[in-house]
N, C-alpha and C positions, 0 to 999 in steps of 0.2 A: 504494500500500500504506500503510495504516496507520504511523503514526511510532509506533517502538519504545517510547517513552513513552508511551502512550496502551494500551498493550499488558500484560495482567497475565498470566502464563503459570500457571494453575491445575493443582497434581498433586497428585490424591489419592494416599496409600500406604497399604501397611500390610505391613510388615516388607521392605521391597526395599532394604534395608544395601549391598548388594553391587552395586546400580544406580545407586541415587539421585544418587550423588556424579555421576557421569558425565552424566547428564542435563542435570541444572541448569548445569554446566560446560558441555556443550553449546548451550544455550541462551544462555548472559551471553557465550560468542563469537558468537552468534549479532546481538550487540548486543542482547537482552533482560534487564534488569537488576532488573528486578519479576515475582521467581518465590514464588508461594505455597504453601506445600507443607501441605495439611492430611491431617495425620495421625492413622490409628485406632489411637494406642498400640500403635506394633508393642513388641515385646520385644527388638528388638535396635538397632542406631545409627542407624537411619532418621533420627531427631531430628537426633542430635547432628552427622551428615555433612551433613543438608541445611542447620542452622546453622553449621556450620562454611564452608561453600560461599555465605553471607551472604544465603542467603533464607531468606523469614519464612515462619514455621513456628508452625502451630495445630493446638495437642494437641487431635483432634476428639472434640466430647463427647459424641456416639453411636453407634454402628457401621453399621460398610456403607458401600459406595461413595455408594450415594444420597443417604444422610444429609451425606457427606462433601462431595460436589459439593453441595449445597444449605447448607451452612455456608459455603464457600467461596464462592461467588457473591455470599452478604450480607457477605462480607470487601473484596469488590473495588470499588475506587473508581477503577478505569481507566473508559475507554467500550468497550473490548472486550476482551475474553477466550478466551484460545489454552489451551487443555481436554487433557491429554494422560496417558496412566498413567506411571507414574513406574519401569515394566519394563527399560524399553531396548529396548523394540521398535519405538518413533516415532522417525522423524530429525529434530535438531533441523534441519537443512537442507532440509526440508520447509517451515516456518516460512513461508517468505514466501509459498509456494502457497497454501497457506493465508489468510492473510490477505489476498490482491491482493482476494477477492471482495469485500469488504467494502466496498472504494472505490468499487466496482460499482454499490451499493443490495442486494446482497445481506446478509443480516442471519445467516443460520448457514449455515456452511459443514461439510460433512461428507468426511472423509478417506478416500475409499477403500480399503482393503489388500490388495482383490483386483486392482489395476491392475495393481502388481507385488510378487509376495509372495516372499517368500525360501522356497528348500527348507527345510521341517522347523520352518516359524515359527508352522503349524497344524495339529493332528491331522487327519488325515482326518473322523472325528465331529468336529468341533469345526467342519469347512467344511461338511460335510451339514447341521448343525443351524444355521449363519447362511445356508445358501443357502433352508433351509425357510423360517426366521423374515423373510428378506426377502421372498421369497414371500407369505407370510400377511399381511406387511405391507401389499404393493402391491393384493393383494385387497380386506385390509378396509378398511382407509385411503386407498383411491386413489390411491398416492403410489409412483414406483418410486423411491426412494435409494440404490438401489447395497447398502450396507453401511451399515444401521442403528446395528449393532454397534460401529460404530467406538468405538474412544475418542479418537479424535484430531479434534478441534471448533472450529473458531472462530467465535464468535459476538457481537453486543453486548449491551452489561450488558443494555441496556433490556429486549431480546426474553426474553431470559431470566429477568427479574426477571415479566414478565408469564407464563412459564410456571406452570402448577401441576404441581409435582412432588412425590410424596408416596413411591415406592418408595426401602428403605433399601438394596436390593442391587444388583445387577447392570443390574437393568432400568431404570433412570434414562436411560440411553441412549433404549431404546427410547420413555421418555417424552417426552424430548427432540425425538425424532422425532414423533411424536403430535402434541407441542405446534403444532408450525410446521403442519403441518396442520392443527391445530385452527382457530388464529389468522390461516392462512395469510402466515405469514411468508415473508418470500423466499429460498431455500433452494436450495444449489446442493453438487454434489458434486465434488472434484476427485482426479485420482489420487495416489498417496503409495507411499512404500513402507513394508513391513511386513517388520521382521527379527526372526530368530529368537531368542527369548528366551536369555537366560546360564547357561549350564549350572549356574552354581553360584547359580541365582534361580530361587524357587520360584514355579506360579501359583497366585492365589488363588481361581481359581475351578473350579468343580467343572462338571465338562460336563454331567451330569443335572439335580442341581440345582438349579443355576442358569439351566439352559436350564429347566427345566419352571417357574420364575418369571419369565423373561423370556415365555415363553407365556402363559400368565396374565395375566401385565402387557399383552401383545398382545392378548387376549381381551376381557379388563375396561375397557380404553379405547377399546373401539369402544362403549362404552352410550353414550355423551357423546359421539363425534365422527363414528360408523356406528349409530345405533342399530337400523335397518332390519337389517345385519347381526346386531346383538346380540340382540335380541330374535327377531328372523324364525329364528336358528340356533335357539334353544331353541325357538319355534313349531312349527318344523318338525318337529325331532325328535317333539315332543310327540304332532301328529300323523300321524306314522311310525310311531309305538309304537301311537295310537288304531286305528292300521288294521288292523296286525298280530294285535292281539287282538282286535277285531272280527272280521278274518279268519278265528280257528281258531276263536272263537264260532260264526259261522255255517258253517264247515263241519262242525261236530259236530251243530248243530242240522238241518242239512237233508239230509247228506251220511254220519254216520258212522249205524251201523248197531251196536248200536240209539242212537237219537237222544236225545243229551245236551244237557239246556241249562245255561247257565253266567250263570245273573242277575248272580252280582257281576261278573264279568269283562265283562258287555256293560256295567252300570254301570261301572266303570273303563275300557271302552274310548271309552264316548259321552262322559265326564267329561275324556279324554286331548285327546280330537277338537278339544272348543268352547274349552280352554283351551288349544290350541296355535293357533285361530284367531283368539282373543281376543289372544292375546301378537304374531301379524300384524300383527293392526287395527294395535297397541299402537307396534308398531316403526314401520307405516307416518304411522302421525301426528305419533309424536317426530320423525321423521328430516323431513317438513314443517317442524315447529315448529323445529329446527336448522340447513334450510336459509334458513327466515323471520329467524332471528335472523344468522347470516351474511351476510347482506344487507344487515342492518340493520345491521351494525357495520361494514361495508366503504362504505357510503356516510356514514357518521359519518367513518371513518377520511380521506373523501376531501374533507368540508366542512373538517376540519382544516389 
């Protein structure tokens, strides 16, 4: 495992006053003594408890978790980085699970919370909508992670400084994920537990959403790492709709009694057809051109 010093423990917040303290406490008997806490100006003592508790703490100068994890990461001058929300629902005695892979060759590690999850640590909608989004994941990205979602991560500076993250909310995670897939970094999941939030701490995230932008975010980063998916989904549809109004086209015209024709709708349906076969072609050539360039960077990677 990783030595403690080599280790920066990254927690974004925003307004978790009635956690925070407890965490980073958790963490410095953990023997972790380099905790970063960058903060989206909550309104209440977030700051002052996690300065008081002797970690450094950076009033973050944009909003969102994503923005906040991407500040934070140009903050860290460790070689690796233990990633955690600053809720009270990660153990800091989890820590070392965590970071054994690292010693491994693995490069990001992901914290399960379905291994073992406390009663009452996640709404019912809230396990429907990560059992989907890891679904959707392992489909368009080829990649089964368990729990994308997590926020419990360790990974090194390096892997991470080579991601491109650009989401300001929630879905940075999910980029996260993306990214190791992109770059194929080596990437392992281990179980963890998941406890239930403090009744008197609120969450910041909203189930709709922020679930309907971590979809999006899962959508939009298949152009660039799936684009056969990306493109082929809107092809297709395209011509599924070309068909359909072709369809009632030609049943009015040969079928309905008295016989209707419908020039603009054949014009919109043959227009549907060639541009959802064209966006095909389109997916299947990038996703070539993506696999040619993965190739090419994993044999660069190996003259190294």
């Amino acid at each position: 495992m990783p030595d403690s010093e080599d280790v920066c423990v990254l927690i974004p917040t925003l307004n978790e006053a009635e956690t925070i303290g407890d965490v980073i406490q958790g963490f410095q008997e953990q023997g972790f003594s380099n905790v970063l806490v960058v903060d989206g100006n909550s309104d209440d003592e977030t700051q002052e408890i996690a300065r008081n508790r002797d970690a450094r703490v950076i009033a973050q100068s944009g909003v969102g978790k994503g923005q906040a994890v991407r500040e934070g990461i140009e903050n860290v001058e460790t070689e690796y980085v233990l990633m955690l929300d600053g809720d009270g629902t990660y153990k800091p005695e989890d820590a070392d699970v965590m970071l054994e892979p690292l010693d491994d060759g693995y490069e990001h590690v992901i914290g399960n919370r379905f291994a073992d999850m406390e009663n009452g640590s996640m709404t019912k909608l809230n396990r429907f909508g990560n059992r989907i989004i890891n679904q959707a994941f392992s489909v368009i990205h080829g990649r089964d992670f368990g729990d994308i979602l997590s926020g419990y991560r360790a990974f090194s500076r390096k892997s991470a400084e080579r991601a491109y993250l650009t989401s300001d909310g929630f879905g940075v995670e999910t980029e996260l994920a993306v990214e190791c897939v992109k770059h194929s970094v080596p990437t392992t999941v281990v179980p963890i537990t998941y406890e239930e939030r403090p009744d008197e701490s609120e969450t910041n995230l909203h189930p709709i959403w922020d679930g309907g932008d971590i979809i999006m975010t899962l959508y939009q980063l298949a152009k660039t790492n799936n684009p056969l998916f990306y493109f082929g989904s809107v092809g297709f549809f395209s011509i599924l709709v070309g068909l359909l109004v072709g369809g009632y086209v030609g049943f009015e015209w040969f079928l309905a009694t008295p016989r209707r024709s419908h020039e603009v709708l054949a014009v919109v349906s043959g227009v549907a057809i060639i541009f959802g076969v064209q966006l095909l072609m389109f997916g299947v050539l990038s996703d070539m051109i993506v696999t040619l360039h993965r190739e090419q960077m994993r044999r660069m990677d190996e003259r190294r």
